[in-house]
MARLO-888475 format. One record per residue: x, y negated, z of N, C-alpha, C in turn; residue number from 1; residue in one letter. Coordinates in steps of 0.2 Angstrom, whole numbers. Atoms other than C-alpha are relative to their C-alpha. Last residue first. Layout:
% MARLO-888475
@npx=X, npy=Y, npz=Z, capx=X, capy=Y, capz=Z, cpx=X, cpy=Y, cpz=Z, seq=NUM, type=A $
...
% end
This chain:
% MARLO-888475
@npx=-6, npy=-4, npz=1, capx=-442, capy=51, capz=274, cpx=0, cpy=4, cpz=-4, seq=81, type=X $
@npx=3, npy=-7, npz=1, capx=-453, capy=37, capz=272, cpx=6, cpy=5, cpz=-2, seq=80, type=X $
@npx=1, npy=-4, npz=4, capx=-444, capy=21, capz=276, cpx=-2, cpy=7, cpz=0, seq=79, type=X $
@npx=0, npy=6, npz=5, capx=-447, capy=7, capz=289, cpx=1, cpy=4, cpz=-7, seq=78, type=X $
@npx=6, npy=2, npz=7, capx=-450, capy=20, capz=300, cpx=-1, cpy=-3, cpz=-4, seq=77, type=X $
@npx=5, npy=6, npz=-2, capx=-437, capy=13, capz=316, cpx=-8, cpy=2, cpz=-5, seq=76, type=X $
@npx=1, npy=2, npz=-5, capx=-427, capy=29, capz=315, cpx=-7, cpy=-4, cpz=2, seq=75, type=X $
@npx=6, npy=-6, npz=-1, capx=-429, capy=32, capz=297, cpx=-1, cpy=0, cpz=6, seq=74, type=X $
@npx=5, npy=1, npz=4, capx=-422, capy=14, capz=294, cpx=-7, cpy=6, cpz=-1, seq=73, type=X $
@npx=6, npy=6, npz=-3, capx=-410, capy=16, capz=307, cpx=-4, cpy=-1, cpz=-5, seq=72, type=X $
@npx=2, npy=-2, npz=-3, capx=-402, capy=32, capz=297, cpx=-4, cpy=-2, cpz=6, seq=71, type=X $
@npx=6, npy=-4, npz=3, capx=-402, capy=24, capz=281, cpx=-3, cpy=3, cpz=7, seq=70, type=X $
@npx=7, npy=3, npz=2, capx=-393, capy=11, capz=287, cpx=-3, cpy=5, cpz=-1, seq=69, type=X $
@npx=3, npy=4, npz=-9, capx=-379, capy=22, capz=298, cpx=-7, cpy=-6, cpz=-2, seq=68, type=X $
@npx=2, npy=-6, npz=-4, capx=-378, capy=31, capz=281, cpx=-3, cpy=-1, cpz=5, seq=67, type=X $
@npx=7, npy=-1, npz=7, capx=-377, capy=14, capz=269, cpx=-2, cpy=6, cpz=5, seq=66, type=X $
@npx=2, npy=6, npz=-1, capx=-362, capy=10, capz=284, cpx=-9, cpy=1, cpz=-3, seq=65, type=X $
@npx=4, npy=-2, npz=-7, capx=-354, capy=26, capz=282, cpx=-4, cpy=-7, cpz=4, seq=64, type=X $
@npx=4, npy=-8, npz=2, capx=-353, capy=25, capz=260, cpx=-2, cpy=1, cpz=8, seq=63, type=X $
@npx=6, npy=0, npz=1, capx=-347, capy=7, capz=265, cpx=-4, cpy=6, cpz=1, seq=62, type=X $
@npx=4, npy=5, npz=-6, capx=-333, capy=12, capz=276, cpx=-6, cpy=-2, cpz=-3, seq=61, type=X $
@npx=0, npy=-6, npz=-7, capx=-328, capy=27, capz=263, cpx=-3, cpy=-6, cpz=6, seq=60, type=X $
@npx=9, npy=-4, npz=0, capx=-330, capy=12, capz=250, cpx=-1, cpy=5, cpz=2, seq=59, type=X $
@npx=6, npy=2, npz=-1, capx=-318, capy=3, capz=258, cpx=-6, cpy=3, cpz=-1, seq=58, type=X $
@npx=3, npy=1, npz=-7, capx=-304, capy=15, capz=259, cpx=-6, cpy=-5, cpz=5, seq=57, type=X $
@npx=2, npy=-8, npz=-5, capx=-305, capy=21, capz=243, cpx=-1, cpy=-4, cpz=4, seq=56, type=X $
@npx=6, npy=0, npz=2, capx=-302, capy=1, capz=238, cpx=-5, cpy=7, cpz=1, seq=55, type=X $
@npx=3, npy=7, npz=-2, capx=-287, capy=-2, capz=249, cpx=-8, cpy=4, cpz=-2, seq=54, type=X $
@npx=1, npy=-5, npz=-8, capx=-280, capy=16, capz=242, cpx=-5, cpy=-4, cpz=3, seq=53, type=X $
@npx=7, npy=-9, npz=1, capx=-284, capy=12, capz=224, cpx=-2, cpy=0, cpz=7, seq=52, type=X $
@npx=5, npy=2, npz=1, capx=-273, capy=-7, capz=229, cpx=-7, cpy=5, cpz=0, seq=51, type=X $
@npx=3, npy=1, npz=-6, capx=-259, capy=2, capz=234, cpx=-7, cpy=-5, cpz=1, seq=50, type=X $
@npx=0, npy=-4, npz=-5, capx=-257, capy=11, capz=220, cpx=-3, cpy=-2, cpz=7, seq=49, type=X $
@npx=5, npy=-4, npz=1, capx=-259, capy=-3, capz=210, cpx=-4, cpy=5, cpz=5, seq=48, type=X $
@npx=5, npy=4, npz=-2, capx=-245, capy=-12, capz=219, cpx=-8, cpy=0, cpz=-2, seq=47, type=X $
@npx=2, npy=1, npz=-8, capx=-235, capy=2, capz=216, cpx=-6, cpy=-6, cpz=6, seq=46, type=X $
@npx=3, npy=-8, npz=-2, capx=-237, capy=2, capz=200, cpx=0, cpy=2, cpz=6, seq=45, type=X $
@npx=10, npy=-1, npz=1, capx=-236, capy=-16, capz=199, cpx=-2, cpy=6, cpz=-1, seq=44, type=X $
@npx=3, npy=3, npz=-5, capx=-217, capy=-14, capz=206, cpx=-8, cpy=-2, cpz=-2, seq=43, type=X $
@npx=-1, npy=-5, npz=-6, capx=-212, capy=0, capz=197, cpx=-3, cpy=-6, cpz=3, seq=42, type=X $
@npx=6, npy=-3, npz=2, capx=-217, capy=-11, capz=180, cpx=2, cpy=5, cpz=7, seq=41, type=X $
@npx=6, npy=2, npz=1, capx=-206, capy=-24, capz=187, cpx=-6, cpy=2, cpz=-1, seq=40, type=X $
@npx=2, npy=2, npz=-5, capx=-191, capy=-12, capz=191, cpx=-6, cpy=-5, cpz=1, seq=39, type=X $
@npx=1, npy=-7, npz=-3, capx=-192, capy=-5, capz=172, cpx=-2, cpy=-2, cpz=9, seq=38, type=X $
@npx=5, npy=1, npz=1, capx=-192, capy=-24, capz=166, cpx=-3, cpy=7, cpz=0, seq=37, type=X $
@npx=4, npy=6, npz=-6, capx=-177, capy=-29, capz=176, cpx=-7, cpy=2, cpz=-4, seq=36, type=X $
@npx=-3, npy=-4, npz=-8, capx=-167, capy=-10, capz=171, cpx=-5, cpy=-7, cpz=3, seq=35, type=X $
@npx=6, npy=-5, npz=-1, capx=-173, capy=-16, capz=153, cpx=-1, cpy=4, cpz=7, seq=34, type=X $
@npx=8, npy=2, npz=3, capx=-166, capy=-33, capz=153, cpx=-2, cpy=5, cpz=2, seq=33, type=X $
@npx=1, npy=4, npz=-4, capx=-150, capy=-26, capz=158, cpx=-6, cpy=-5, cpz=1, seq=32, type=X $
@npx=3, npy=-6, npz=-7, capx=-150, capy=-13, capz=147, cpx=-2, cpy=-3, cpz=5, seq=31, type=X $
@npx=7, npy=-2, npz=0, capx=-154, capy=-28, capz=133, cpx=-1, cpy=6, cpz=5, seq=30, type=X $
@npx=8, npy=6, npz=-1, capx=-138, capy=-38, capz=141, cpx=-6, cpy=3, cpz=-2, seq=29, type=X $
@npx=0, npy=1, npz=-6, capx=-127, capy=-23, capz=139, cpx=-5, cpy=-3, cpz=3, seq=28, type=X $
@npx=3, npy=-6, npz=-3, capx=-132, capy=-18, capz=121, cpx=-1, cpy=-1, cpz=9, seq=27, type=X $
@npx=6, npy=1, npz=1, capx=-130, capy=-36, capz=115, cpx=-3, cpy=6, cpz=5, seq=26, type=X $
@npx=2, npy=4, npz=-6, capx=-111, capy=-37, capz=125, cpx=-9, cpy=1, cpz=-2, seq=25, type=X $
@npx=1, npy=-3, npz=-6, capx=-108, capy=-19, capz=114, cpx=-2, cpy=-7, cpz=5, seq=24, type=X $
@npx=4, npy=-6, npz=-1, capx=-114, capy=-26, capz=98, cpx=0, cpy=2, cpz=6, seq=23, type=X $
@npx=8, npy=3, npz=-1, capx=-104, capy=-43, capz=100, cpx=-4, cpy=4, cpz=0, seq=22, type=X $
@npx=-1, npy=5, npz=-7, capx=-87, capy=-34, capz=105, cpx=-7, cpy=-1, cpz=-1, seq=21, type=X $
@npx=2, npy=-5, npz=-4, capx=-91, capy=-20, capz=88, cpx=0, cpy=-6, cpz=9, seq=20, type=X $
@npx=7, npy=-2, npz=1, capx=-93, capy=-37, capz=77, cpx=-1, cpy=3, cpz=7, seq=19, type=X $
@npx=3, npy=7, npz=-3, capx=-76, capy=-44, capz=84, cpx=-9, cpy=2, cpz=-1, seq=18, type=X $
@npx=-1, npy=-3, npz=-10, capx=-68, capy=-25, capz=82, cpx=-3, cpy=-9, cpz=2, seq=17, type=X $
@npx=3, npy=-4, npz=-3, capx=-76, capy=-27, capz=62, cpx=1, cpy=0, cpz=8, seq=16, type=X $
@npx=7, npy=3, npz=2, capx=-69, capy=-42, capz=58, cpx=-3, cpy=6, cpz=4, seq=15, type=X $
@npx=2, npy=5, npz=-7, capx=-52, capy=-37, capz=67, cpx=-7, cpy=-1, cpz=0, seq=14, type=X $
@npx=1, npy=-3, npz=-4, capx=-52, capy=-21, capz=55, cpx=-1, cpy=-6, cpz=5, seq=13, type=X $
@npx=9, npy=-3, npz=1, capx=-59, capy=-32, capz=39, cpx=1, cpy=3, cpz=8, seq=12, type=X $
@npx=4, npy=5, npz=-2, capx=-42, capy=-44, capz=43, cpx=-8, cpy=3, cpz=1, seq=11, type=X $
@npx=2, npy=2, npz=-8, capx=-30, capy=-27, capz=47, cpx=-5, cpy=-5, cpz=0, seq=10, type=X $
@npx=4, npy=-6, npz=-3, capx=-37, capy=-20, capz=28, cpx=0, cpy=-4, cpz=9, seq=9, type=X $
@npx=10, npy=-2, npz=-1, capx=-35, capy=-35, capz=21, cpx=-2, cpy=4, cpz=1, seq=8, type=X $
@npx=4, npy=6, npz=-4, capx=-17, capy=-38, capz=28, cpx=-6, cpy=1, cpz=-1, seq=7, type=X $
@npx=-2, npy=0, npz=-6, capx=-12, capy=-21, capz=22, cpx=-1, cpy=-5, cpz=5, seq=6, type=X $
@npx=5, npy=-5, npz=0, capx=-18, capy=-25, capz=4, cpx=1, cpy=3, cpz=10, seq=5, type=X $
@npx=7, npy=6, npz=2, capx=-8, capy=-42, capz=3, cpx=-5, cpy=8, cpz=3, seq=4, type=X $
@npx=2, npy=5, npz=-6, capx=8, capy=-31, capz=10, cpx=-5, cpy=-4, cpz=1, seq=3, type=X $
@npx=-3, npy=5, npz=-1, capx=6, capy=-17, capz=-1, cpx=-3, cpy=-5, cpz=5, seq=2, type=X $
@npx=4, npy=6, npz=0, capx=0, capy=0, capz=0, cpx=4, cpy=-6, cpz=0, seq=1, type=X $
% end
């Protein structure tokens, strides 16, 4: 090879290892991006989570409330049993 043809090969390999640098920082910054928008969907699924339980656990107090009415209501006569 000669010396013009061996400079354009080392100028295309710099070009390319200045690409491959800006690829690998893009990749890093998007894992990192996705590592912060995987923790944020863990955190509203969690906070789903704990909202079912909340909401379970009202309508089990209703559900015994609607019981304790029905059963003063047959008590007093106010409804036909």
């Amino acid at each position: 090879m000669t010396e013009e043809t061996e400079n354009l090969v080392l100028e295309i390999l710099r070009g390319m290892r200045n690409d491959m640098t800006k690829l690998t920082e893009a990749v890093d910054d998007l894992k990192s991006r996705m590592t912060n928008v995987e923790s944020t969907l863990g955190s509203i699924q969690a906070s789903i989570r704990h909202l079912q339980v909340q909401i379970a656990s009202q309508t089990a107090r209703l559900d015994r409330v609607e019981q304790r009415l029905d059963r003063i209501e047959r008590r007093l006569e106010l409804v036909e049993a």
